[in-house]
C-alpha positions as CSV (number, residue, x, y, z in Angstrom):
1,X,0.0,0.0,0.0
2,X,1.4,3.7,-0.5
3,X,2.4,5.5,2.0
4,X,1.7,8.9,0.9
5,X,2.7,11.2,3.0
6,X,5.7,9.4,3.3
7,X,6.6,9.8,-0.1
8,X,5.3,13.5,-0.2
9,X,7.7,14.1,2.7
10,X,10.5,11.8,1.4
11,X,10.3,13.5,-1.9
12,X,10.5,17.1,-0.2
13,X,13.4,16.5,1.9
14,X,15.5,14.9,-1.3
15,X,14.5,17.9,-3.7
16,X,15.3,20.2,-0.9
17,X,18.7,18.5,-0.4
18,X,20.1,18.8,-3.8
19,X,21.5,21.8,-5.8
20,X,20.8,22.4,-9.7
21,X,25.2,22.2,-10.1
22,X,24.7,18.5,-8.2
23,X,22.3,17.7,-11.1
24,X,24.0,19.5,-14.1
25,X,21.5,22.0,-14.2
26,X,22.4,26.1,-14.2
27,X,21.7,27.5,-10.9
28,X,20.6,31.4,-12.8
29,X,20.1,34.4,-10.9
30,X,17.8,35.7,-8.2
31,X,17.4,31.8,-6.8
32,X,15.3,31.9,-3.5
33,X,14.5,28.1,-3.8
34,X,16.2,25.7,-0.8
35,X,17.7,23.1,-3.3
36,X,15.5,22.7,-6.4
37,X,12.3,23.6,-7.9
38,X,9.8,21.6,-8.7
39,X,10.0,21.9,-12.6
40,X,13.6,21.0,-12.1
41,X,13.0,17.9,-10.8
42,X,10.1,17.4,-12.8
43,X,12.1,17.8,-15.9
44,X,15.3,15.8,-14.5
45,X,12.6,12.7,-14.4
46,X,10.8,13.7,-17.9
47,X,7.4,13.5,-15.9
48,X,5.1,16.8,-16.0
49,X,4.9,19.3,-13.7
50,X,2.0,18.9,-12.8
51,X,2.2,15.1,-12.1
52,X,5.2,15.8,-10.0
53,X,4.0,19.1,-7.6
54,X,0.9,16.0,-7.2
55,X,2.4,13.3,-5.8
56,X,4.3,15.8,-3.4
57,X,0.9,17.4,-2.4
58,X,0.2,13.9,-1.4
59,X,-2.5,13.4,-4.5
60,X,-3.2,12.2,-8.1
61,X,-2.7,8.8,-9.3
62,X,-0.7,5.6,-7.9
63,X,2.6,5.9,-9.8
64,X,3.5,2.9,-11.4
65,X,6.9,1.2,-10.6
66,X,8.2,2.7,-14.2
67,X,7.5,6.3,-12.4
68,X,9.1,5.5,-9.3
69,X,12.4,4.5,-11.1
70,X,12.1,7.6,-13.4
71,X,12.1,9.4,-10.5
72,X,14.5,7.6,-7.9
73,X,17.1,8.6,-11.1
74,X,16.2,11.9,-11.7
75,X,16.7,12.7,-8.2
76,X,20.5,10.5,-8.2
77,X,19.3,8.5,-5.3
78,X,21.4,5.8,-4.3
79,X,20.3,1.8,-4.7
80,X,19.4,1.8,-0.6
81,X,17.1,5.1,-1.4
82,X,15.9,4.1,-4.7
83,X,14.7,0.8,-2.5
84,X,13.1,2.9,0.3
85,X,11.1,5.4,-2.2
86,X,9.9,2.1,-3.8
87,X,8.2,0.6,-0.8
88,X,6.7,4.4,0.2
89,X,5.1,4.0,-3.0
90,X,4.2,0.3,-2.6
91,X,6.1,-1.3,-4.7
92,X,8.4,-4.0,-4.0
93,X,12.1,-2.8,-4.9
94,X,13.8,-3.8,-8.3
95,X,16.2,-6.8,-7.8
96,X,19.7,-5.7,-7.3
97,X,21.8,-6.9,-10.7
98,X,24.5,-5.9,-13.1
99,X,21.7,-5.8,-15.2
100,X,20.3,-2.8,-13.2
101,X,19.6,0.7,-15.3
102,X,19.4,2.6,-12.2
103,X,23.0,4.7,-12.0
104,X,24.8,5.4,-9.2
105,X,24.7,9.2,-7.8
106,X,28.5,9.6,-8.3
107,X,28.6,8.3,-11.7
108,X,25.5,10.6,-12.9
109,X,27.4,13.6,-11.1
110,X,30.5,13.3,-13.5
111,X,28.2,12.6,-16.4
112,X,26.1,15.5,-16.1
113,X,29.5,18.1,-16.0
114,X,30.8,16.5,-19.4
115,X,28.4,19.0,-21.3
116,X,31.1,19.3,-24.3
117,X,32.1,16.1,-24.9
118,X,30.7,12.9,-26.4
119,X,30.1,10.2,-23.5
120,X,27.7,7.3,-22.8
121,X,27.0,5.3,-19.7
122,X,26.8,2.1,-20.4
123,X,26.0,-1.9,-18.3
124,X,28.3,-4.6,-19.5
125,X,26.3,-5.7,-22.2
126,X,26.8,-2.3,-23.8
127,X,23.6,-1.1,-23.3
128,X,23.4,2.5,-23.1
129,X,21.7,4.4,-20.5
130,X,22.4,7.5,-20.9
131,X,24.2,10.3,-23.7
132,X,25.5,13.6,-23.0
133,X,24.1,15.8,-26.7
134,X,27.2,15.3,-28.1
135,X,27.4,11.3,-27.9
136,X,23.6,11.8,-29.2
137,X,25.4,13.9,-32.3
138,X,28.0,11.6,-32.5
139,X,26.7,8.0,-33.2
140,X,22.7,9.0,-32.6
141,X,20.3,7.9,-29.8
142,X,21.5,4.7,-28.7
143,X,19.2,4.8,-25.3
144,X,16.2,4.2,-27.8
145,X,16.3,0.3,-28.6
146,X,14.7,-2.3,-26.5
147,X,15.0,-6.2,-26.5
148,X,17.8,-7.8,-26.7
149,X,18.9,-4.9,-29.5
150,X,19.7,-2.7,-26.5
151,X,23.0,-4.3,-26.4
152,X,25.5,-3.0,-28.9
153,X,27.1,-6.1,-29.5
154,X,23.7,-7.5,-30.2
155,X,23.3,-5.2,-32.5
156,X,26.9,-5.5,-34.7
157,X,26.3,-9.1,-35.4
158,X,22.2,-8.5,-36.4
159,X,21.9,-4.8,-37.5
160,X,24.1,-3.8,-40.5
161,X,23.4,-0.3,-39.6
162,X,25.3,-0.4,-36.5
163,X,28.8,-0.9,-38.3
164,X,28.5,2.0,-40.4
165,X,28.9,3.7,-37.2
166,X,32.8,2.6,-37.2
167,X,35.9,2.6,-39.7
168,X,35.3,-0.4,-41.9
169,X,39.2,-1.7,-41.2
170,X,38.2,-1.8,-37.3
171,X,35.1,-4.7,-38.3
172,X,37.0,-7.3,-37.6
173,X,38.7,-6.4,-34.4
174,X,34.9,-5.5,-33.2
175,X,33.6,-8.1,-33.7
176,X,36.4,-10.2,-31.9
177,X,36.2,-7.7,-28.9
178,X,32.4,-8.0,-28.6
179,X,32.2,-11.8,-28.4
180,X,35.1,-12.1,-26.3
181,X,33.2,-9.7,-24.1
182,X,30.2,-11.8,-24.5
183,X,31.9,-14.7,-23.4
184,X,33.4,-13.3,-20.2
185,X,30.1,-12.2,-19.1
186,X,28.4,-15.1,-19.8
187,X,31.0,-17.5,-17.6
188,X,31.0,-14.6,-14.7
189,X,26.6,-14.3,-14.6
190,X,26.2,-17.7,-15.3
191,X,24.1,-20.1,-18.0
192,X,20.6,-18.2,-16.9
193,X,21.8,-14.7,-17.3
194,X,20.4,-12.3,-20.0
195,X,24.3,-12.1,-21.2
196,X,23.5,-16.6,-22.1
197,X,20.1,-15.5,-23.4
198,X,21.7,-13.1,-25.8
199,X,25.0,-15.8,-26.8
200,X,22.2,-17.9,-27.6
201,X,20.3,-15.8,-30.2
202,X,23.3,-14.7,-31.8
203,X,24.2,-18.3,-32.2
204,X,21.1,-18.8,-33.9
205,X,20.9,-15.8,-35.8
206,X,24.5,-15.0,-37.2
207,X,26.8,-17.1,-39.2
208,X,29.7,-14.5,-38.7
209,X,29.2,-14.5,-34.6
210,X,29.0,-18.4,-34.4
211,X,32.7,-18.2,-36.7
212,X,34.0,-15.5,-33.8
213,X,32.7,-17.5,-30.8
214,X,33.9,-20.9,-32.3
215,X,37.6,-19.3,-31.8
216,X,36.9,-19.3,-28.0
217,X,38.8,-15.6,-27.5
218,X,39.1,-13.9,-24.1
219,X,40.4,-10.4,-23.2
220,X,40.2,-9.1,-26.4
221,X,40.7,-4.9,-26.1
222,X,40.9,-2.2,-28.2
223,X,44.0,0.1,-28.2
224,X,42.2,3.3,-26.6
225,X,41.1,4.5,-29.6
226,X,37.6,4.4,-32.0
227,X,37.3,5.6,-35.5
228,X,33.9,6.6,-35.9
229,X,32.3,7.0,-39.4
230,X,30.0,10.4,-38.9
231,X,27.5,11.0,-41.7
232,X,28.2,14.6,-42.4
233,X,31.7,14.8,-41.1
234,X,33.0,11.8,-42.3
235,X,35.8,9.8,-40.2
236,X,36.9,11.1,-36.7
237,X,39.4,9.2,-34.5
238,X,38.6,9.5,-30.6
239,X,40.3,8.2,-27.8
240,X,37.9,6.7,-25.4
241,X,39.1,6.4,-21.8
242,X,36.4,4.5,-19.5
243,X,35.5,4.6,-15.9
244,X,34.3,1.9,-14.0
245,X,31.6,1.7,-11.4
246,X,32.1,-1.4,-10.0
247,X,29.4,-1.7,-7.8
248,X,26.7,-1.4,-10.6
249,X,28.9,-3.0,-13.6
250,X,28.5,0.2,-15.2
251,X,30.9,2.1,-17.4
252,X,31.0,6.0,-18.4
253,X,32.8,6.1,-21.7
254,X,34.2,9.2,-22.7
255,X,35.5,10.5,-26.4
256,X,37.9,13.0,-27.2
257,X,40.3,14.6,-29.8
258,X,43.8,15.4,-29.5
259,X,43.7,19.4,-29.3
260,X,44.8,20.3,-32.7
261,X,44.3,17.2,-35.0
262,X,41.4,17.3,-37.4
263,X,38.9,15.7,-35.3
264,X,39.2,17.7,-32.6
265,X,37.9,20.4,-35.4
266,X,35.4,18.0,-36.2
267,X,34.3,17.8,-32.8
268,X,34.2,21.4,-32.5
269,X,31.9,21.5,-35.6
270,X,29.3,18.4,-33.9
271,X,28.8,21.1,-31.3
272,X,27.7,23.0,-33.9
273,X,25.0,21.3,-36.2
274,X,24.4,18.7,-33.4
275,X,21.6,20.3,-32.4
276,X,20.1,20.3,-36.4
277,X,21.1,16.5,-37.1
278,X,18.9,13.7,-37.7
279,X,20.5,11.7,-35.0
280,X,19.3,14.3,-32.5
281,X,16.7,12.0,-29.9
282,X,13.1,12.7,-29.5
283,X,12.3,13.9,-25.7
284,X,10.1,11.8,-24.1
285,X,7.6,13.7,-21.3
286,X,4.9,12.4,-19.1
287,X,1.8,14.1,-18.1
288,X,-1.4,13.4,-16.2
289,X,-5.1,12.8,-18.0
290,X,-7.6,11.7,-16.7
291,X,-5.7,9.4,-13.7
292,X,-3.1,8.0,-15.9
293,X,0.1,8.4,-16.5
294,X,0.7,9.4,-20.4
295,X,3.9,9.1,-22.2
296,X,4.3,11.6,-25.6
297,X,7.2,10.9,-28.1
């Protein structure tokens, strides 16, 4: 059952805690606020409002679990408050996995300060969770899949238009690194894990991933550094230095350009015409009609 006026209160005290430069927002002039506003948080959780300012007021609907999460996110709770806002709103918590999309507080706070660079936060499937606008401009929305095409590695063996992403001489060596990948996560989750239930339909499904798997590669890695194929600025080469989060499996990949070479002026220019690309994502908002939740693309 939810606990309303816990979760008004809970809610309160975790908006109240936070300031817009925690969240990689701009703090502005003339702020009177104690932490953030309402709109700030509504927007950090692309929910409405309206819905928002409701469930603090201790009305509107019962949000749904996919609410909850939006929210527990938006607000960079940890897993232990993630798990406690869940049960105010009477849900039981999500299981605890490296399969989890909920990302850690300290992650999301270096992620939201990398505001001109590309970077992705991805799980160890390579699914991405989140983009900075660059990363969008770079290889396009890559948080928009679902199924087992959320995983990049997934997608290289099944969808052709993933490899015209990357330099065509770097095929080979991608598609040795993601199955040696695959492998290791497979033998470290185990023979029920999503990471089997992926090796499985790649077996079925692609001739060249059941060549690559047969080889029985481990710890294959790439040298630092990605060529990209960018469809109006043609080939850029980016050195890509990760961070781990151990505790969540999760990596924050970050691209850049040595200052001076020609794709660092290419970057330069994706800052530019970014914003007017056809990769650019589509926002997705929630509102309230009529007691439901609504989702807009």
């Amino acid at each position: 059952m939810i606990d309303r006026a816990g979760l008004a209160e809970f809610l309160r005290r975790r908006r109240e805690s936070l300031q817009p430069e925690d969240v990689g927002l701009p703090r502005g002039q003339r702020r009177r606020t104690t932490g953030l506003r309402r709109e700030e948080v509504a927007t950090l959780c692309h929910i409405s409002t309206d819905y928002y300012s409701r469930i603090e007021r201790e009305r509107g609907p019962h949000p749904s679990e996919q609410m909850i999460a939006s929210i527990a996110q938006g607000l960079h709770l940890s897993l232990d408050e993630r798990d406690h806002l869940f049960r105010l709103a009477g849900h039981n918590p999500p299981t605890r996995s490296a399969t989890s999309g909920h990302i850690s507080p300290g992650l999301l706070r270096i992620f939201d300060r990398l505001t001109d660079t590309p970077a992705e936060i991805v799980t160890e499937l390579g699914e991405t969770l989140r983009q900075t606008p660059l990363g969008v401009a770079l290889t396009g929305d890559l948080t928009r899949y679902r199924g087992p095409a959320r995983s990049i590695g997934y997608r290289w063996f099944t969808d052709p238009a993933t490899r015209a992403l990357y330099h065509p001489d770097d095929h080979a060596r991608h598609s040795r690194f993601f199955a040696a990948g695959l492998r290791r996560t497979v033998t470290l989750r185990g023979p029920d894990s999503w990471a089997a239930h992926l090796q499985h339909l790649l077996l079925a499904r692609s001739e060249e991933f059941r060549t690559v798997w047969s080889e029985h590669e481990v710890g294959v890695r790439h040298n630092g550094t990605k060529r990209f194929m960018h469809p109006e600025l043609g080939a850029l080469e980016l050195a890509c230095q990760t961070l781990l989060d151990p505790d969540q499996s999760h990596c924050l990949l970050v691209y850049t350009a040595v200052p001076g070479s020609e794709s660092y002026e290419k970057l330069q220019l994706l800052s530019v015409i970014g914003t007017h690309s056809g990769l650019t994502p589509n926002v997705m908002t929630v509102g309230v009609s009529s007691g439901r939740e609504e989702r807009s693309v």
